[in-house]
C-alpha positions as CSV (number, residue, x, y, z in Angstrom):
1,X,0.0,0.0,0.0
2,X,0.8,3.5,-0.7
3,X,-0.4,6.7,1.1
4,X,0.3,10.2,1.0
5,X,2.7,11.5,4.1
6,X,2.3,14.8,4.5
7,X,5.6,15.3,6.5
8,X,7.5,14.2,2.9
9,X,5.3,15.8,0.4
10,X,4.7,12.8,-1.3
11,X,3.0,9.4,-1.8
12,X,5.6,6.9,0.1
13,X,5.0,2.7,0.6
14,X,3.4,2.0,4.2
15,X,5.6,0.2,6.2
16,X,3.7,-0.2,10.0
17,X,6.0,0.0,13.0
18,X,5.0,-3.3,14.0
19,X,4.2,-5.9,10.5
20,X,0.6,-6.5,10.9
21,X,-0.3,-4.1,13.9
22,X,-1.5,-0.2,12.5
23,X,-2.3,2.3,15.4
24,X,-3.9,5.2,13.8
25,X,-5.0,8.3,15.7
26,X,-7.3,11.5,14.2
27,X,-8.0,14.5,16.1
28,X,-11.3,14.9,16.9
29,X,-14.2,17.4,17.8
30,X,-13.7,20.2,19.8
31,X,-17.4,19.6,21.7
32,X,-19.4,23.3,22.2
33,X,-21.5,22.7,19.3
34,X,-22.8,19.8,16.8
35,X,-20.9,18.9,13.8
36,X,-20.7,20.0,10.8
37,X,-19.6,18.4,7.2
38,X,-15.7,19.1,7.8
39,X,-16.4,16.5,10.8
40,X,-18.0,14.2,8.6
41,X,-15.4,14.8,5.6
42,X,-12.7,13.7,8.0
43,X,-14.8,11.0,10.0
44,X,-15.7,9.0,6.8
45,X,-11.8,9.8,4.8
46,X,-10.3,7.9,7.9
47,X,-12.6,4.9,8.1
48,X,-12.0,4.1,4.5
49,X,-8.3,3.8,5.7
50,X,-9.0,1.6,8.2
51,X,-11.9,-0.4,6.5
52,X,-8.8,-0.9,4.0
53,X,-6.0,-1.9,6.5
54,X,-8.2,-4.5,7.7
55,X,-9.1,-5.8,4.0
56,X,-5.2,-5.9,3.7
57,X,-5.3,-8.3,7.0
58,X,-3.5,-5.8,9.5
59,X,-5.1,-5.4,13.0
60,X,-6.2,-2.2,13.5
61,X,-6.2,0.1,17.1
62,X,-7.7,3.3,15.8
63,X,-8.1,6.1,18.5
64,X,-9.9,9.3,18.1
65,X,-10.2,12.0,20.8
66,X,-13.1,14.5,22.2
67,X,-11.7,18.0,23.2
68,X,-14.0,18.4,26.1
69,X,-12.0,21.5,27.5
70,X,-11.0,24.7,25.7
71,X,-11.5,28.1,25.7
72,X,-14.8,27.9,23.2
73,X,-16.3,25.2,25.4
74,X,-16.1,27.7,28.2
75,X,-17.4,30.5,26.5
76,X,-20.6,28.2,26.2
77,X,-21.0,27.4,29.6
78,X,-21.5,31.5,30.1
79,X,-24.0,31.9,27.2
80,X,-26.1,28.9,28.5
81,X,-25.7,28.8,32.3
82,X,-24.5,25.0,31.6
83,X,-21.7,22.9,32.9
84,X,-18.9,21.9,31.4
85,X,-20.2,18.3,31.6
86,X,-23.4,18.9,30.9
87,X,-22.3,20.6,27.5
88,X,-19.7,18.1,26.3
89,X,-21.8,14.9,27.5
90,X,-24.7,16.2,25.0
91,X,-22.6,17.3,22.1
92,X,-20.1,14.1,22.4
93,X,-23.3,12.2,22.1
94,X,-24.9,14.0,19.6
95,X,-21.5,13.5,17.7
96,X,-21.8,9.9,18.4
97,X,-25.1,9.6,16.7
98,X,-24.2,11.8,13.9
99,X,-20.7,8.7,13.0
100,X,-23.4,6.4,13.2
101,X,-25.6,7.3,11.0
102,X,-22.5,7.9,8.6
103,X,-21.9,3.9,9.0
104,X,-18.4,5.4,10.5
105,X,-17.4,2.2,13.1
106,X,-16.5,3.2,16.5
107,X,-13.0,4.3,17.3
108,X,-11.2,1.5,19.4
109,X,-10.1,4.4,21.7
110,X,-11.6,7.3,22.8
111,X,-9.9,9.4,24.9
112,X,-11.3,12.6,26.8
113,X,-8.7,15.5,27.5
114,X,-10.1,15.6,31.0
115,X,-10.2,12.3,31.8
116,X,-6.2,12.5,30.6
117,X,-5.4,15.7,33.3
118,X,-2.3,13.7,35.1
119,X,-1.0,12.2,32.0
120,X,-0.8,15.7,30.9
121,X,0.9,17.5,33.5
122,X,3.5,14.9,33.6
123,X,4.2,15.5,30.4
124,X,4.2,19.0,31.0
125,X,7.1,18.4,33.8
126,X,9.4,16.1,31.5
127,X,9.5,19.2,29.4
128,X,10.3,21.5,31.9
129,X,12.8,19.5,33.2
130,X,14.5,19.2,30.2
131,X,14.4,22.7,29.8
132,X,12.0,22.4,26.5
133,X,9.2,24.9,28.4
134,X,9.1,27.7,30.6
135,X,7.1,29.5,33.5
136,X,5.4,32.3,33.4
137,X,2.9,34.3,35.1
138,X,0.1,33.3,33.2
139,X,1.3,30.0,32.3
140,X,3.6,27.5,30.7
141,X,4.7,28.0,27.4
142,X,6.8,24.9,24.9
143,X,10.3,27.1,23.6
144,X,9.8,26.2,20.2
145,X,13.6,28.3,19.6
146,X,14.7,25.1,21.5
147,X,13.5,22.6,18.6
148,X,15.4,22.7,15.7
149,X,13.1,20.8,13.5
150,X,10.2,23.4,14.3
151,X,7.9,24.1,11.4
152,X,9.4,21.2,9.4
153,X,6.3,19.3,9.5
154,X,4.3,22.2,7.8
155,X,7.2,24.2,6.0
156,X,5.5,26.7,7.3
157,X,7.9,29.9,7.2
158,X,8.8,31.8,11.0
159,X,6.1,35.3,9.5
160,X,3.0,32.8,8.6
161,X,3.9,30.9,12.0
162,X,4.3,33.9,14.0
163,X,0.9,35.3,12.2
164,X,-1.4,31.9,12.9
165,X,-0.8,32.1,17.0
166,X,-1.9,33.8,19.5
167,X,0.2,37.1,20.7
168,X,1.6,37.1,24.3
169,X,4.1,40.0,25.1
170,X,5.5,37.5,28.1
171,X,6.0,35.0,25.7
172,X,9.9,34.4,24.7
173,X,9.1,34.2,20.7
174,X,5.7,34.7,19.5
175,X,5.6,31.0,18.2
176,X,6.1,29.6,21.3
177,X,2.4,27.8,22.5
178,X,0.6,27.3,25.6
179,X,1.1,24.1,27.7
180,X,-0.9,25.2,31.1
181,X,-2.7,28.0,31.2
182,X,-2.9,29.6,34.7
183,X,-6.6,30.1,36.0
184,X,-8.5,30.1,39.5
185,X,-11.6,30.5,37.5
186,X,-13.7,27.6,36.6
187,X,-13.4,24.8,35.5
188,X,-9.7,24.8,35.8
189,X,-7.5,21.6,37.6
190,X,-4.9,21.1,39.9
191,X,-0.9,20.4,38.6
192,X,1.8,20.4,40.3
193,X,2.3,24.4,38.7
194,X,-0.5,26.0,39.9
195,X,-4.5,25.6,39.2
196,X,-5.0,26.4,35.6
197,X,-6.1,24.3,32.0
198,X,-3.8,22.4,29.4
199,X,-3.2,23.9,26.3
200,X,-4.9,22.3,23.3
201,X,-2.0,21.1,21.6
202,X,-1.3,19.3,24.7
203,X,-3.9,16.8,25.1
204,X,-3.1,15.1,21.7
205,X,0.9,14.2,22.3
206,X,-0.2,13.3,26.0
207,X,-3.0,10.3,24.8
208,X,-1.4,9.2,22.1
209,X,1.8,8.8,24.4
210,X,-0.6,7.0,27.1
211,X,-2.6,5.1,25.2
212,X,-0.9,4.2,21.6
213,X,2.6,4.6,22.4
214,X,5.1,2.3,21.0
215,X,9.1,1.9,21.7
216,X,11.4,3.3,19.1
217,X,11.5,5.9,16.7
218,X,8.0,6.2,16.3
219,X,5.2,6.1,18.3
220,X,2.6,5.1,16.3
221,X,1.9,4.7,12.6
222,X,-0.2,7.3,11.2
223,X,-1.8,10.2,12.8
224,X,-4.6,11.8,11.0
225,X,-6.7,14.9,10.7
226,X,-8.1,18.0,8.6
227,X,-5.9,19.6,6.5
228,X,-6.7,22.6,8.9
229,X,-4.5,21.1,11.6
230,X,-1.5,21.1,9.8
231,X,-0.4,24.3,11.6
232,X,-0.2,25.3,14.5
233,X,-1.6,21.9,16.1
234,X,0.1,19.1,14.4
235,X,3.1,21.0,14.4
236,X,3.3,21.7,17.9
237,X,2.1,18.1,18.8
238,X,5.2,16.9,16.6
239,X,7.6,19.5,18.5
240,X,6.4,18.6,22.2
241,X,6.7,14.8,21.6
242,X,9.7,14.6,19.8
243,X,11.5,17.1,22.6
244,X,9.3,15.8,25.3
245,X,9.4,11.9,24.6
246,X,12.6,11.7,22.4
247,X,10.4,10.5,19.5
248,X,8.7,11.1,16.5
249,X,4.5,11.0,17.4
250,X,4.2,9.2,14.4
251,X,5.6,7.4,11.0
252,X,3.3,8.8,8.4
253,X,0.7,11.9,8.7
254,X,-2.3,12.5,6.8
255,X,-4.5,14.9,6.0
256,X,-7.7,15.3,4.1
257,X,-8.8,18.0,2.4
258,X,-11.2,21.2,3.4
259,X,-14.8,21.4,3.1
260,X,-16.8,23.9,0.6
261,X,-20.2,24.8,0.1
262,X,-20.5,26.0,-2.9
263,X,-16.9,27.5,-3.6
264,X,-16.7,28.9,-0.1
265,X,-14.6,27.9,2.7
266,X,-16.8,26.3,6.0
267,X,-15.7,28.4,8.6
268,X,-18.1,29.4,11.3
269,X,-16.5,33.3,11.0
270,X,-18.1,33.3,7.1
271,X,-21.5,32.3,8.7
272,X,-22.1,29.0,5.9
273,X,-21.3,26.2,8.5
274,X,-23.8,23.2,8.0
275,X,-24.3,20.8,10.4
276,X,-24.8,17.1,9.7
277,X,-27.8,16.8,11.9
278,X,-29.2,19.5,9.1
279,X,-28.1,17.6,5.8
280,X,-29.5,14.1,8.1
281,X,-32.8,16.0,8.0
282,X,-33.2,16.0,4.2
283,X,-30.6,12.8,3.0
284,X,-30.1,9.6,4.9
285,X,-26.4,9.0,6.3
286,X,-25.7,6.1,3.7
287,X,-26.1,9.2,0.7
288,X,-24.6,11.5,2.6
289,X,-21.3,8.9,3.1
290,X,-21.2,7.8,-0.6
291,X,-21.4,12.1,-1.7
292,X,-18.6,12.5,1.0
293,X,-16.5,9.4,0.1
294,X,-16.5,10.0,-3.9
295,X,-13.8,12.3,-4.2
296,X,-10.7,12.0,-3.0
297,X,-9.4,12.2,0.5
298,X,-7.2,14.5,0.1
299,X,-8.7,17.0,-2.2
300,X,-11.1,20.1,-1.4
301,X,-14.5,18.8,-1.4
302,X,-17.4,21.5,-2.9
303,X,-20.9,20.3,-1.4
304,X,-23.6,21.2,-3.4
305,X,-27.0,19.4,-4.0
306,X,-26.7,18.9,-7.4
307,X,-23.5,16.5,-7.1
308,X,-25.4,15.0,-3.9
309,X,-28.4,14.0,-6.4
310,X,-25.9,12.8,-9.0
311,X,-23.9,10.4,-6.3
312,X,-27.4,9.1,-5.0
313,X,-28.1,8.2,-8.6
314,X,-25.1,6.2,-9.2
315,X,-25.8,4.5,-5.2
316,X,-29.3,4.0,-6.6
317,X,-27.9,1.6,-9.5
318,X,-25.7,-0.5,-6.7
319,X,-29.1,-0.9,-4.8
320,X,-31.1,-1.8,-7.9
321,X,-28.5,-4.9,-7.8
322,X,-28.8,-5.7,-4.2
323,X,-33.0,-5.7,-4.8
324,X,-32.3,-8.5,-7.3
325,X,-30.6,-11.2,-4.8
326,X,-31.5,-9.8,-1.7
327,X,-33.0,-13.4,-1.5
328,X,-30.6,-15.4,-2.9
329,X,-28.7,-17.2,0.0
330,X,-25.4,-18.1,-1.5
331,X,-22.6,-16.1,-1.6
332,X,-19.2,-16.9,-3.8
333,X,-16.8,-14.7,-3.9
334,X,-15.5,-12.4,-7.2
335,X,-11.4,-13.1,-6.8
336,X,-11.3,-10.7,-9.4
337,X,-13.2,-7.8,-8.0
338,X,-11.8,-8.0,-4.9
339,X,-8.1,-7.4,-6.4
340,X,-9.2,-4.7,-8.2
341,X,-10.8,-2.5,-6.2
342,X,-8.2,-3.5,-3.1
343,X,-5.1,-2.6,-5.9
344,X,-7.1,1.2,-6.7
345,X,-7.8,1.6,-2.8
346,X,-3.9,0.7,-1.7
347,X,-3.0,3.5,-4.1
348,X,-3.3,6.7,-1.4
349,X,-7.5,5.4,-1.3
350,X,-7.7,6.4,-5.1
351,X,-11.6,6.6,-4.3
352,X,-12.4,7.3,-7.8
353,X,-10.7,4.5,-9.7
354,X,-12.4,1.9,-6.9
355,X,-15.5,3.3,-7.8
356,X,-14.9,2.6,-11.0
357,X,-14.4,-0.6,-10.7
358,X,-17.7,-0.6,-8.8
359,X,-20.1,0.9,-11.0
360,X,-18.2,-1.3,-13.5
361,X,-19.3,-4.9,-11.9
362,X,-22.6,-3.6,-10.8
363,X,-23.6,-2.5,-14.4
364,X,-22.1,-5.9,-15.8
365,X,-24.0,-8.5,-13.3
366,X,-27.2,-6.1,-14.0
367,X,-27.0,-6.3,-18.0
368,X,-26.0,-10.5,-17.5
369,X,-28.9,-11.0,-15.1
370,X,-31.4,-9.1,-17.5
371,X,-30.5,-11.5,-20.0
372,X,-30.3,-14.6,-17.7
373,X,-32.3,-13.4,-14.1
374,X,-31.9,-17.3,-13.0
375,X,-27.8,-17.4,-13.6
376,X,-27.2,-18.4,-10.0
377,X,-23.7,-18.2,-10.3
378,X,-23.8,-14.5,-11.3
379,X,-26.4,-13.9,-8.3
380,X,-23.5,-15.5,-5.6
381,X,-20.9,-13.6,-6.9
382,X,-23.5,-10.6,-7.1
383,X,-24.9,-11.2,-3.2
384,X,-20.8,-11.3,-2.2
385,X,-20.1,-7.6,-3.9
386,X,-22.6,-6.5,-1.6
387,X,-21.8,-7.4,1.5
388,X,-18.1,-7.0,0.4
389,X,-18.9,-3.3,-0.1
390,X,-20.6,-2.9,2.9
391,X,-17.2,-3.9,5.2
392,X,-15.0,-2.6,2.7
393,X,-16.9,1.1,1.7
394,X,-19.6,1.2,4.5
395,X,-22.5,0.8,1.8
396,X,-25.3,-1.2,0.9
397,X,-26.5,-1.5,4.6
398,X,-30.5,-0.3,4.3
399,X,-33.0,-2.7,3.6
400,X,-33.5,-2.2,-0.4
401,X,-37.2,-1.2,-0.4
402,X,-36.8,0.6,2.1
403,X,-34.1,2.6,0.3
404,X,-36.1,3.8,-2.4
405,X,-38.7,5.0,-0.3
406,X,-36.1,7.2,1.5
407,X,-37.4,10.7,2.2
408,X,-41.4,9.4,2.6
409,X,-42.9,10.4,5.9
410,X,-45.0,8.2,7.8
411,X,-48.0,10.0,7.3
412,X,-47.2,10.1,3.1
413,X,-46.7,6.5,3.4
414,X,-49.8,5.5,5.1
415,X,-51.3,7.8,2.1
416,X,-49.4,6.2,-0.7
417,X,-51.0,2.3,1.2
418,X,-54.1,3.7,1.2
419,X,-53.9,4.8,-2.7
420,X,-52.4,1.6,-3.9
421,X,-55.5,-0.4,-2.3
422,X,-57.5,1.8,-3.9
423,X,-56.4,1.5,-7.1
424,X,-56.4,-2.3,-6.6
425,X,-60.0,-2.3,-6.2
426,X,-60.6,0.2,-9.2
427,X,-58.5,-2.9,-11.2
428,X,-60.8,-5.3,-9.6
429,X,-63.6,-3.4,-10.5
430,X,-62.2,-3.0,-14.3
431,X,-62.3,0.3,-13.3
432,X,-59.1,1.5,-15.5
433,X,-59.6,5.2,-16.0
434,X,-59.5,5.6,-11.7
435,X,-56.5,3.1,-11.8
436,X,-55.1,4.9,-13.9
437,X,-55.9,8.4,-12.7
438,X,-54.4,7.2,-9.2
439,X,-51.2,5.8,-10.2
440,X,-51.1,9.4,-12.1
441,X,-51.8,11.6,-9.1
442,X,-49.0,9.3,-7.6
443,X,-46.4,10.2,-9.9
444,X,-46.9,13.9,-9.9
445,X,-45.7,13.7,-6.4
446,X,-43.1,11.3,-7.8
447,X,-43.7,8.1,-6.3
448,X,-43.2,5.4,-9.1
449,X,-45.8,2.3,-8.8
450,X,-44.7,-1.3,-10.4
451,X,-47.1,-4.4,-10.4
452,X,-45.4,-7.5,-9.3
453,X,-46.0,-10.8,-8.3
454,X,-46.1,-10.3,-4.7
455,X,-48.5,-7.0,-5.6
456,X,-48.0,-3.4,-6.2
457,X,-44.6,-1.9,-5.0
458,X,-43.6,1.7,-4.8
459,X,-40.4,3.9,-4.8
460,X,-39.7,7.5,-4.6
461,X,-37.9,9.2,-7.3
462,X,-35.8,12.3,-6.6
């Protein structure tokens, strides 16, 4: 396999630390509000990687964190009269539910920054006494002057560094970042430095040198993330641990591209953020995943509903397929397919030539089994690309009526029941003009009838 590391600027072969053992770890929500598409961008990038390491037979530890202290977090607790656990509780679970509609599997490890308060501030210590960090009246700040590889993992250059952090005239350079920020105020923690918070670049090194840690140069194979976090965070991350720990966090970093909507930039300052619970309102998580998966990890991503429509047509076409064998019970497996779309996917998750290969088989087995609809052998090897794609892409998992009656109400549906039996007995009747006036009425709202065997089914178009 090959992947993109964005510490060498270029596609490289993945070698894991260990030969069949991957750690991964990918920065996750800050928790003062629900998430939003650049969540879900990264969420879904990151479990195609690991859906892929553990096609390619490697056991997988993936760890993903909640940021369930920071300055933003606090700022809600004033506006709303909350807690701090009372906020992060709701909006971690609300994150929760959000990954699971997404089909995005459950991180192995997920840390808390305040559950991980001592792990931090010993941390904090190694790097004071090696004289990597220094005191000062308002708290304890990483020398970044100390650590010559600084700004080698973003190339950033010192005036863009010195422009992207925050300005402290008691700070030694205007680069250096906060480890413990000094506060009696609440919520702030005990350390062996005085009552106070940890810095958010902190909490990451900390975990992952708790929790994921392995002996060597490296402590774990890939860490992951927005391309957002480049600088300052994974920089600083990389400049703690590797001063702090006498290693490098990690082997390989990645990075997935930013988030548009319609050509602009999601950032909550420009006022066009939008949430996933929104999008979840109107599209199911399974649409929304195969939109967000379809274009490469790792380039900007412009979400607009006309490309969403145009994805859900081409997942439409893989669901017609599973509707055919749904009831066939054997399952053989396509040799061929597999190697294919694994060889596209172990190329930096080249998305769109796995795809390909997708639409390819599914358009082939349909044309065969409209020729031939009792080939049994095509139906096997047709029932195993399904349920291969649902472990391998995190599709195919919604019953397949029920799919294409996606975005029906109860209420509409209990009206479109209600319809069809009447336009059963108009048939029964010999009543054709009301049949047919019904099924017409039907369509204008686009619901699509078809008389089969087992009666008259419906689907919605869109």
């Amino acid at each position: 396999m090959h992947i993109y590391d964005t510490s060498k600027r270029k596609k490289v072969p993945f070698v894991p630390i260990d030969e069949k053992r991957v750690t991964i770890y990918v920065c996750g929500p800050t928790v003062y509000d629900d998430a939003h598409l650049g969540h879900a961008r990264s969420a879904i990038a990151f479990d195609l990687l690991r859906r892929v390491l553990v096609a390619l037979k490697y056991e997988v530890t993936f760890a993903k964190n909640f940021t369930d202290i920071d300055d933003k977090i606090i700022a809600k607790m004033t506006t709303t009269g909350k807690s701090l656990e009372e906020i992060t509780d709701f909006y971690i679970k609300n994150y929760k539910n959000d990954m699971s509609s997404l089909n995005v599997i459950e991180p192995s490890i997920e840390p808390k920054a305040t559950e991980n308060l001592k792990n931090m501030t010993d941390f904090i210590e190694k790097l004071l006494n090696k004289e990597f960090a220094y005191k000062t009246d308002d708290g304890i700040y990483f020398d970044t002057n100390k650590d010559k590889k600084y700004l080698s993992l973003s190339n950033q250059i010192i005036q863009n560094a010195q422009a992207r952090v925050e300005s402290d005239e008691k700070k030694k350079d205007q680069k250096d970042f906060a480890l413990w920020k000094f506060s009696t105020n609440e919520p702030s923690f005990d350390s062996p430095f005085g009552k106070g918070r940890p810095g958010w670049h902190l909490e990451c090194s900390a975990m992952i040198d708790t929790h994921l840690a392995k002996k060597g140069e490296f402590q774990i194979d890939i860490h992951a993330g927005g391309a957002d976090l480049l600088f300052p965070h994974h920089e600083n991350e990389a400049a703690q641990t590797r001063c702090g720990m006498g290693q490098n966090i990690a082997k390989y970093w990645m990075h997935n591209g930013f988030v548009t909507i319609d050509g602009e930039k999601m950032s909550k300052s420009l006022g066009n953020s939008f949430y996933i619970k929104d999008a979840l309102r109107v599209y199911h998580g399974e649409i929304l995943r195969f939109y967000l998966l379809s274009t490469h990890y790792r380039a900007d991503f412009n979400f607009n509903e006309v490309d969403l429509l145009a994805s859900k047509k081409r997942l439409d076409k893989f669901y017609r397929l599973k509707k055919r064998v749904t009831s066939h019970n054997e399952s053989l497996i396509d040799e061929s397919f597999k190697n294919e779309i694994l060889e596209a996917l172990k190329d930096d998750l080249n998305i769109s030539k796995a795809l390909a290969v997708l639409d390819k088989k599914v358009t082939s087995l349909n044309e065969s089994l409209d020729k031939n609809s009792k080939d049994t052998l095509l139906k096997s090897h047709a029932k195993w690309i399904i349920d291969y794609s649902k472990e391998l892409l995190g599709i195919g998992t919604i019953n397949e009526e029920l799919y294409f009656q996606l975005g029906v109400s109860d209420e509409e549906k209990k009206e479109i029941k209600s319809l069809i039996l009447a336009r059963d007995e108009a048939k029964k009747e010999r009543n054709f003009s009301k049949a047919d006036k019904i099924r017409d009425e039907l369509q204008e709202k686009n619901i699509v009838l078809m008389d089969t065997k087992e009666g008259t089914k419906w689907e919605k178009l869109y």
